[in-house]
C-alpha positions as CSV (number, residue, x, y, z in Angstrom):
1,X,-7.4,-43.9,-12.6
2,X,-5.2,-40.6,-11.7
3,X,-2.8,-40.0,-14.5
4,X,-0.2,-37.2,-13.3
5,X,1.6,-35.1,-15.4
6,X,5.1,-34.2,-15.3
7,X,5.9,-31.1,-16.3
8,X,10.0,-30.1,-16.9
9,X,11.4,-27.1,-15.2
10,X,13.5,-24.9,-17.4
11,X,16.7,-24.5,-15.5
12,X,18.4,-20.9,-16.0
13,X,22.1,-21.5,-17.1
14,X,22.5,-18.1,-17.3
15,X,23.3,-15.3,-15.1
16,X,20.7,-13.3,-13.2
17,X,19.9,-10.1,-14.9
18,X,20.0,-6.7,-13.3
19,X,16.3,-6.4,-12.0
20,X,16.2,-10.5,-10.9
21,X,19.4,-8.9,-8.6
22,X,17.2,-5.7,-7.5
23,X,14.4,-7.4,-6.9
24,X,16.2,-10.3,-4.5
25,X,18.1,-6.9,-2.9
26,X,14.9,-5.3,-2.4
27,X,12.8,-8.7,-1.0
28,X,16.3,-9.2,1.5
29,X,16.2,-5.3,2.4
30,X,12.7,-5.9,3.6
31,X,13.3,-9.1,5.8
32,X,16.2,-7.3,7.2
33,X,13.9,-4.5,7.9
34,X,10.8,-6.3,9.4
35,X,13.3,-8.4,11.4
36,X,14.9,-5.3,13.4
37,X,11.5,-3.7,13.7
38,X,10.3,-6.0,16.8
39,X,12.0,-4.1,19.6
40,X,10.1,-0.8,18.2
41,X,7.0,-2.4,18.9
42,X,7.1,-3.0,22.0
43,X,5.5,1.0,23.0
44,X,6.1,4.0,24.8
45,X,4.9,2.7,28.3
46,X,7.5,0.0,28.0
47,X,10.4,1.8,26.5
48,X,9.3,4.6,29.7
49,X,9.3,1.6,32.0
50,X,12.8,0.3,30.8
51,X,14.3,4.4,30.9
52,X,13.2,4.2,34.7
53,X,14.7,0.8,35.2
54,X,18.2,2.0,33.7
55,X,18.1,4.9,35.9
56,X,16.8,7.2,32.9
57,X,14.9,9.5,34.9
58,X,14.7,12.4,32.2
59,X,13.8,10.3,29.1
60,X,11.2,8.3,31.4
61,X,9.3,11.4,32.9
62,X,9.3,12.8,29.1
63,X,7.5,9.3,28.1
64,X,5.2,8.6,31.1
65,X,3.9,12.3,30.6
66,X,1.7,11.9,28.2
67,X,0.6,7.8,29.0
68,X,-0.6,9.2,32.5
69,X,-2.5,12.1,31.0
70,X,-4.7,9.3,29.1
71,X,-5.3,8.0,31.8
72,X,-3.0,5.0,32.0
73,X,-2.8,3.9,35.6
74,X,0.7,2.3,35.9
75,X,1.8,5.4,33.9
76,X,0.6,7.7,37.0
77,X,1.4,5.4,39.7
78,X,5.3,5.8,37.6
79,X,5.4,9.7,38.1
80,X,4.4,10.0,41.5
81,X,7.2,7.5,42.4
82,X,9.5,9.5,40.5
């Protein structure tokens, strides 16, 4: 036989305290933060792609530098278009 136990929650009635409020700041802050962060991932060859697409030849020439001296293939391919 399972015999389950029911433990009562304490219910706060009170109001938060100043560090229950810095702490639920701080937790929001970094959602907020982590949320925004996705289009930074995305990398240099596609924020260089995107610069060329928009007509950005400056920003994507300074970007696709470097990728095409690594040796990235659609990074040269990119500059000798340009």
């Amino acid at each position: 036989m399972i015999v389950f136990h029911v433990i009562p929650l304490r219910v706060n009635t009170t109001s938060p305290t100043r560090w229950q409020i810095r702490i639920t700041a701080n937790v929001l802050l970094l959602i907020v933060s982590l949320l925004m962060a996705g289009p930074a991932i995305a990398g240099p060859l596609e924020d260089a792609t995107k610069a060329y697409e928009h007509g950005d030849y400056k920003t994507a020439y300074r970007l696709f530098g470097p990728l095409a001296e690594q040796g990235i293939p659609e990074a040269q391919y990119n500059l000798v278009v340009m």
